[in-house]
TITORMAR-758367 format. One record per residue (C-alpha): residue in one letter; x, y, z. Coordinates in pm, whole numbers, plus 50000, padded with zeros to 5 digits. Each point is the difference from the previous one (the first is absolute). Layout:
REM TITORMAR-758367
AXYZ...
This chain:
REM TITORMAR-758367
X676632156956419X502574981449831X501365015149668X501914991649721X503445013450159X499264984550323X499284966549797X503485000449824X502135004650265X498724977150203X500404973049723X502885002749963X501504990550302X497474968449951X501144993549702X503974996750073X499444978250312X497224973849783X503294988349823X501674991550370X496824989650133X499044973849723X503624983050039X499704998350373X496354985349916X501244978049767X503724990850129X497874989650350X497704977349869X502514980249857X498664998949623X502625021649855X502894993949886X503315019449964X499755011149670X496185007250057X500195022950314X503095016749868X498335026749694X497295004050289X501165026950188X500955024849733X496474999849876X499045022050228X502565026749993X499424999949574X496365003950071X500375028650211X502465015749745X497694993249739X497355018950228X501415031750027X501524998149631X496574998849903X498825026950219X502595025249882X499414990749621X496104991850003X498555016550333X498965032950091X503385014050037X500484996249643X496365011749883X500865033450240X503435004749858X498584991549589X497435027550058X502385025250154X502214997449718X497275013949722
């Protein structure tokens, strides 16, 4: 059974290679541009940031270390 852990770190490898994946996508179809395929691929390295920043701050890890603390 897949749990919440299991769920997060497997995102997040996802998420940082979406970034490089959509500007291959879009840099091969032709569509893009420079200055549209460039901000692409560091998408998905802040989304995976953003990911565990939220995990630590919002996720159980902070819940377990709030109620330790009291």
């Amino acid at each position: 059974m897949l749990e919440r852990p299991d769920a997060v770190l497997a995102a997040i490898p996802l998420l940082a290679a979406s970034g490089l994946v959509l500007r291959s996508l879009i840099a091969a179809t032709g569509f893009g541009t420079g200055l549209l395929v460039a901000p692409l691929a560091p998408i998905g390295y802040l989304a995976a940031f953003a990911l565990v920043v939220h995990e630590l701050l919002v996720g159980p890890v902070a819940q377990r270390s709030n109620d330790g603390s009291s």
